[in-house]
C-alpha positions in Angstrom: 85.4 -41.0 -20.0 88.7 -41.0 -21.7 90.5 -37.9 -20.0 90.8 -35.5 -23.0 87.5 -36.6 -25.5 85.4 -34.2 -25.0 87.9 -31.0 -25.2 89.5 -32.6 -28.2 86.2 -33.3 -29.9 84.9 -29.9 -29.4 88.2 -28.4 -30.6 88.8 -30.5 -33.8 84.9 -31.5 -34.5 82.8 -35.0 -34.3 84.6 -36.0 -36.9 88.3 -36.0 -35.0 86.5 -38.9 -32.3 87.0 -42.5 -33.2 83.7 -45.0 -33.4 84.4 -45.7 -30.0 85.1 -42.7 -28.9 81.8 -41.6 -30.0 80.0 -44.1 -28.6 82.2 -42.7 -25.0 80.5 -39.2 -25.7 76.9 -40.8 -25.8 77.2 -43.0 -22.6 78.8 -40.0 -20.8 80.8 -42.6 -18.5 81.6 -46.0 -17.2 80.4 -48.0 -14.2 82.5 -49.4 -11.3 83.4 -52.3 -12.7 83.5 -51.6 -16.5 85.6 -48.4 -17.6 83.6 -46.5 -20.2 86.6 -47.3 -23.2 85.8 -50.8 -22.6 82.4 -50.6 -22.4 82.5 -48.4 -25.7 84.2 -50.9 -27.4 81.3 -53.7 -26.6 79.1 -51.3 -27.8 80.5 -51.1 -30.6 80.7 -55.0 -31.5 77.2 -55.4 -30.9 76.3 -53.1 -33.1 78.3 -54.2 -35.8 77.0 -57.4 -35.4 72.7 -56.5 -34.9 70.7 -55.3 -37.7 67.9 -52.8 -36.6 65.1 -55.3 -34.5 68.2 -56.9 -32.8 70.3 -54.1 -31.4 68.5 -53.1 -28.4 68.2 -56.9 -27.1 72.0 -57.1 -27.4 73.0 -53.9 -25.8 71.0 -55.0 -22.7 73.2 -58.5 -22.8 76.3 -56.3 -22.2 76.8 -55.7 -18.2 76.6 -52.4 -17.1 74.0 -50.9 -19.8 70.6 -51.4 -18.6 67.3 -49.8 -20.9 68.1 -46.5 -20.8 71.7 -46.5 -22.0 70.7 -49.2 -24.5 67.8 -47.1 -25.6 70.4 -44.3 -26.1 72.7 -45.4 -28.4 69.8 -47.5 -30.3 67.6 -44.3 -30.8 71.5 -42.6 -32.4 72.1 -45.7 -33.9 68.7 -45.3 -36.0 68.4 -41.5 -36.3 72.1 -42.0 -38.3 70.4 -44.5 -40.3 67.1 -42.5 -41.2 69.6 -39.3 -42.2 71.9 -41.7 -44.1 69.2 -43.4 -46.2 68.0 -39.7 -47.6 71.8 -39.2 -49.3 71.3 -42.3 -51.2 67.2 -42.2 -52.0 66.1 -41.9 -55.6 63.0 -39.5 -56.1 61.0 -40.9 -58.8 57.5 -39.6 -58.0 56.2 -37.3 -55.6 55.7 -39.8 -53.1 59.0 -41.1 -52.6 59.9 -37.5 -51.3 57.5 -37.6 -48.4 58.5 -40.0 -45.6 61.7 -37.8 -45.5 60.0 -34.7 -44.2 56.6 -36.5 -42.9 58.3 -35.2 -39.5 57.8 -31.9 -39.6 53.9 -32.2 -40.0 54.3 -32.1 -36.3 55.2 -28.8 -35.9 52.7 -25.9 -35.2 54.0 -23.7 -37.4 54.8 -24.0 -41.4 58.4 -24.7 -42.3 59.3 -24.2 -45.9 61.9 -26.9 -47.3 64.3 -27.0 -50.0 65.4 -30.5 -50.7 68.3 -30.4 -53.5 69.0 -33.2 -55.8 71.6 -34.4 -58.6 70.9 -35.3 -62.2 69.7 -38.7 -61.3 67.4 -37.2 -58.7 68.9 -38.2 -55.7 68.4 -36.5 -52.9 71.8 -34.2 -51.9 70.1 -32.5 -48.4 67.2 -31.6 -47.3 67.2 -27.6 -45.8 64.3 -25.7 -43.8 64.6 -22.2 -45.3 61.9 -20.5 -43.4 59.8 -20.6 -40.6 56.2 -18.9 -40.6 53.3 -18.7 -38.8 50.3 -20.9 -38.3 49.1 -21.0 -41.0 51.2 -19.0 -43.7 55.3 -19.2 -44.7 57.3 -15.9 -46.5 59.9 -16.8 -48.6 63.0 -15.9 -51.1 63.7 -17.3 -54.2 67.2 -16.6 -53.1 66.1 -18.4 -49.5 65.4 -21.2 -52.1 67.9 -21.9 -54.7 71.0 -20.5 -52.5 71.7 -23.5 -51.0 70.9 -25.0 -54.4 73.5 -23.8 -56.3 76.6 -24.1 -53.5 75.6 -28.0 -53.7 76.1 -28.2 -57.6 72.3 -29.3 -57.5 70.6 -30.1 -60.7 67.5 -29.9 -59.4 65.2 -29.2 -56.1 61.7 -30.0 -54.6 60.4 -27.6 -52.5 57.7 -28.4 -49.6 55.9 -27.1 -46.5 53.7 -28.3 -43.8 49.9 -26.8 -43.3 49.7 -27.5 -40.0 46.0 -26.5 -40.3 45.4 -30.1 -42.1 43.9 -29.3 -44.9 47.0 -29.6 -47.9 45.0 -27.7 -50.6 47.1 -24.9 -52.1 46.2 -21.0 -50.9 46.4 -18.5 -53.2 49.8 -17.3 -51.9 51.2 -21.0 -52.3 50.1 -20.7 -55.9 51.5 -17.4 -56.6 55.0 -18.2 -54.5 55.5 -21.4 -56.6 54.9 -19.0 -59.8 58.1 -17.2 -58.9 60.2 -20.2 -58.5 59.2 -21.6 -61.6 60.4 -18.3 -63.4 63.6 -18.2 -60.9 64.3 -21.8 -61.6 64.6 -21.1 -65.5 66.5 -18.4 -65.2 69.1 -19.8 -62.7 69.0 -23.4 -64.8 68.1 -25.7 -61.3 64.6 -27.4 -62.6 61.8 -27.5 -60.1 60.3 -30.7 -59.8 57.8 -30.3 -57.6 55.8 -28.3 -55.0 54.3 -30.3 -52.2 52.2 -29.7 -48.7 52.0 -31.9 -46.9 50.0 -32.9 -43.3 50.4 -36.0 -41.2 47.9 -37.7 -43.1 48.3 -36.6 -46.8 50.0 -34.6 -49.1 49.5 -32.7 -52.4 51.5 -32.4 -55.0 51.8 -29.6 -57.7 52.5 -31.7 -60.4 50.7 -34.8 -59.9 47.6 -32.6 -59.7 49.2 -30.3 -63.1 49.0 -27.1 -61.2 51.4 -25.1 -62.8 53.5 -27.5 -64.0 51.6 -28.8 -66.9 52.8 -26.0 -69.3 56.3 -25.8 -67.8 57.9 -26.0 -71.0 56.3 -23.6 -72.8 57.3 -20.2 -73.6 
């Protein structure tokens, strides 16, 4: 490990450390024959040069990786990719939305998301706002479209998990969404959509015109 890294990276950030250097951070250090700046750096080349069902193989060509280190930086290698492709995803329909938060259907508890997004509907970040119980969320409006309005959003989606399975609306999802709606009008971010979702399925507020139908009127 190159003498300084790690005190300079927590000082100035992640974002001070070069791509080597933060390919040096993952692997932690070197082996006996291979210093870990040198083996950072062939890191580095065979990623740039692997697409996705390659890099893994080529990591394990380089000496001095083996599975677990290869593993490693693959499994940061992809979890970069799968937070990168959200910033430049297009939400056209409900569906689009889910496989960005389809992983927290895992959790045993409901987490209530905001996901913000520009005039063209792309998504800008995608923000847990509260965490509930088993089977029931509580949140602000202010929880909601705080986050919202710092980002310059034009519009958000909110969304939460029913860890219970069953994605039909409760009462209290119904009423909650009622008071975004009127919050949303007021504070000029449109929302879009509602949607609860489970590992299997979701539903969504305004593909089933809950709500939404009559959005425009009054």
């Amino acid at each position: 490990m190159k003498p300084d890294i790690r005190e300079l990276t927590l000082k100035h950030g992640l974002r001070y450390a070069s791509d080597d250097e933060l390919v040096m951070l993952i692997l932690g250090s070197g082996t006996k024959s291979c210093p870990v700046d040198k083996l950072s750096s062939m890191v580095m080349q065979a990623i740039c040069v692997s697409d996705e069902n390659r890099l893994v193989d080529n990591l394990l060509k380089i000496k001095g990786m083996g599975e677990g280190r290869a593993l490693q930086i693959g499994a940061a290698w992809e979890l970069g990719r799968r937070l990168n492709s959200k910033n430049s995803a297009v939400i056209k329909r409900p569906s689009d939305i889910v496989p960005f938060i389809k992983n927290y259907s895992v959790f045993p508890k409901e987490h209530f998301l905001c996901i913000s997004l520009t005039g063209a509907h792309e998504i800008i970040q995608i923000k847990v706002v509260s965490v509930g119980t088993v089977n029931q969320t509580f949140i602000h409006p202010r929880e909601v479209f705080c986050e919202a309005i710092k980002e310059d959003a034009a519009a958000v989606i909110v969304a939460h998990n029913h860890p219970s399975g069953n994605c039909s609306p409760s009462k209290d999802d119904i009423s909650t969404t009622e008071t975004l709606i009127k919050c949303s009008k007021v504070l000029g971010v449109e929302l879009l959509d509602h949607i609860i979702f489970d590992k299997n399925s979701y539903f969504s507020f305004m593909e089933n015109n809950l709500l939404f139908c009559e959005k425009d009127a009054g």
